[in-house]
N, C-alpha and C positions, 0 to 999 in steps of 0.2 A: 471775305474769309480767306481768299487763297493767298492777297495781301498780307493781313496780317500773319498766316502762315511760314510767311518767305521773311518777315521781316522776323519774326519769331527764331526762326532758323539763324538768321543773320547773329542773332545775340547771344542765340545760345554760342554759337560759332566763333567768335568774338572770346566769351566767356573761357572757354573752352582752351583759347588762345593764350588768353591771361592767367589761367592757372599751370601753361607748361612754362612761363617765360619769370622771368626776374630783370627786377630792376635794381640799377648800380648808380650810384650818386654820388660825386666828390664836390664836395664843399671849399671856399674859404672860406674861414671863421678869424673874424677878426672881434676881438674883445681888448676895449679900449681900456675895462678895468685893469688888466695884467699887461704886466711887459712882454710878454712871448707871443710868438707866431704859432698858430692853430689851425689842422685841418679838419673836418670832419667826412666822415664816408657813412653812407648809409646803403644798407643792400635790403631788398623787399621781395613777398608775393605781395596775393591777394589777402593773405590773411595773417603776416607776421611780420612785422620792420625791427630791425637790429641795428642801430648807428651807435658811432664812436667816434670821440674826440680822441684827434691826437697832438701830443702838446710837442712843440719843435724849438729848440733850442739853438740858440743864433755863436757861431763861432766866426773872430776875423771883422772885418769892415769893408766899406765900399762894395769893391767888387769881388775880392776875396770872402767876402762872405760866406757859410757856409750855415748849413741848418743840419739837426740830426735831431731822429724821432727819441721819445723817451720813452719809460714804459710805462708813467702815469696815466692811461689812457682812460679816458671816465666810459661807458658801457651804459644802453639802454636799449630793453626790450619790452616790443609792445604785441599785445594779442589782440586782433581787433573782434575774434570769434570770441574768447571771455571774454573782453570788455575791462584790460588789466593791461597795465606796463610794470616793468621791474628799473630798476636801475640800480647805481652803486655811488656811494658817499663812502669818502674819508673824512676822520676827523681826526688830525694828528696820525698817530699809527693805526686809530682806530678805522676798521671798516666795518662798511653798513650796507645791508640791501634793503631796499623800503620798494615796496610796494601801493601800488595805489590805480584808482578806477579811472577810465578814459573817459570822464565827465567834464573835466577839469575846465575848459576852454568854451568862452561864448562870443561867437565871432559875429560883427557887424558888416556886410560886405558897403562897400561902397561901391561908385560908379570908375573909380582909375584903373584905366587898364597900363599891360608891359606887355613885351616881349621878351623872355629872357632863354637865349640859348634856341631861339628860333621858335619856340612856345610860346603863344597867346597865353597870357597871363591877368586873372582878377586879383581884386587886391579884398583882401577884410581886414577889420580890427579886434583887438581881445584883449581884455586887461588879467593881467598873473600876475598873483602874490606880488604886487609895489611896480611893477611895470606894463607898461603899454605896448603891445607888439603889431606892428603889421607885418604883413605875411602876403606873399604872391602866390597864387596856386596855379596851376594847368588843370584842366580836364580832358587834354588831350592824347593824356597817358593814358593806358589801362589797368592803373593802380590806385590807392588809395595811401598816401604816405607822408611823411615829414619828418624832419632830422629832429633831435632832442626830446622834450617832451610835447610839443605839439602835439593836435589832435584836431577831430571835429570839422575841417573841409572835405569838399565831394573831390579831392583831386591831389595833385602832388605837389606838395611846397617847394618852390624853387627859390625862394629867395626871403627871409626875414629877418626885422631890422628892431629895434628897438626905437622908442619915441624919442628917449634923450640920448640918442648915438652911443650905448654904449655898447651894442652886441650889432655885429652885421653878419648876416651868414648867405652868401650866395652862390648856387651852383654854379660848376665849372664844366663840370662834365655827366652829360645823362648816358649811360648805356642798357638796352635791355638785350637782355643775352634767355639759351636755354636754361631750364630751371634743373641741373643736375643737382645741387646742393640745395639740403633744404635747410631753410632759413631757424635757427635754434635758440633755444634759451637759454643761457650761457650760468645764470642764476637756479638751474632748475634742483638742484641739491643745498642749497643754502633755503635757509630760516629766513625769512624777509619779514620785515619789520612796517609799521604803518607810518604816516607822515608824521602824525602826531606825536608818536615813540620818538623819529629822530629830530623833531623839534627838542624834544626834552634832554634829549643824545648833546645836542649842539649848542643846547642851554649850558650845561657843564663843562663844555667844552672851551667855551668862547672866555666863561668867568674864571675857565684856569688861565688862557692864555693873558689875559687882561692880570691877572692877581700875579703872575711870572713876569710880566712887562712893568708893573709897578715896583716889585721888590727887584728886577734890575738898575731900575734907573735910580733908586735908593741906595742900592751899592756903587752905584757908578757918579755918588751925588749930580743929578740931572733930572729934570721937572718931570713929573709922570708923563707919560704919554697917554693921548685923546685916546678915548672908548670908542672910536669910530667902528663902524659896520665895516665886514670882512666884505674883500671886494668880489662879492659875486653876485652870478648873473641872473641868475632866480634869489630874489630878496626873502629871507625868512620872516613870515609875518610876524610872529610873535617876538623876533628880536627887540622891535622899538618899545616892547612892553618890557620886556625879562631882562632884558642886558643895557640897555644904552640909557633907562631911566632908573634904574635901582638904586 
């Protein structure tokens, strides 16, 4: 009894620990579908993660090179207490905030371990909407979190990769700091919309850009150009139904 008491003590103690403290996470994100350089930062508690991609812009060569942030910056927040993330979508000028439930993700752990950034690291697998993702977790933090729309490990994603290399995303830098700021929802006055609304959003979207790429290359006498899939990193499922076979 007095065991389990002290160890009771120790968790609570623990716990107690983790809800004054915040965790900080810069990423690099490299996405081989686009041409640009990408970072992402994710800040967390225990019960709210807010990450953002920033897209960087390459000026100069060699070693003149130079990069500058823009202000397309994609946003996503996740509640782990409701059991909900927000995020945000453009579509041409158009903006979208959709909403959707932290279900999304069924992970198969395997036996590979890492080390990344001095964290012992497991590895699982998950297949989303057209890709296969593996993913490095810790449990050595006292967090519960992951960049983008990840979900569903007992730990904090350091490092995810896509199966056909098209998305790499790996920490760079972990810090946990005081928790004077609390972690916000940035969408919390906007109207959010469901997955299924911005498939239908993106349905019309994609059949304008395609109907505008044909009647240019009409005026510019020049062969239509391919229907190809827009190069992004979460694949819309119903695209190979609605747009690419019509």
């Amino acid at each position: 009894m007095k065991l389990f008491f002290t160890l009771s003590l120790v968790l609570l103690s623990c716990l107690a620990n983790s809800q004054n403290k915040e965790l900080k996470i810069a990423y690099n994100y490299i996405n081989h579908a686009k041409p640009n350089t990408y970072m992402m930062e994710l800040v967390a508690n225990n019960e709210q993660v807010f990450s953002y991609t920033i897209r960087l812009t390459k000026s100069g060569a060699g070693k003149r090179a130079t990069y500058k942030q823009t202000t397309d910056s994609t946003k996503l927040f996740k509640d782990y207490t409701n059991n909900y993330f927000v995020y945000e979508e453009r579509l041409g000028r158009d903006y979208h905030v959709i909403e959707e439930e932290l279900k999304l993700f069924k992970w198969n752990e395997v036996g590979q371990r890492d080390t990344i950034l001095g964290y012992p690291c497991k590895t699982a697998f998950a297949e989303f909407r057209g890709r296969e993702y593996q993913a490095f977790y810790t449990t050595e933090l006292p967090f519960t979190a992951a960049p983008w729309k990840l979900h569903g490990l007992p730990g904090v994603v350091l490092r995810v990769m896509t199966t056909d290399d098209v998305l790499v995303l790996e920490a760079q830098a972990v810090d946990i700091t005081d928790n004077s700021n609390i972690v916000y929802n940035p969408f919390s006055n906007y109207e959010a919309i469901s997955y299924d609304d911005f498939c239908k959003h993106y349905k019309n979207y994609r059949k304008e850009v395609i109907k505008k790429r044909h009647q240019r290359a009409k005026q510019q006498n020049r062969p239509a150009p391919k229907n190809d899939k827009a190069p992004r990193i979460e694949v819309i499922i119903p695209e190979n139904r609605f747009i690419l076979n019509d």
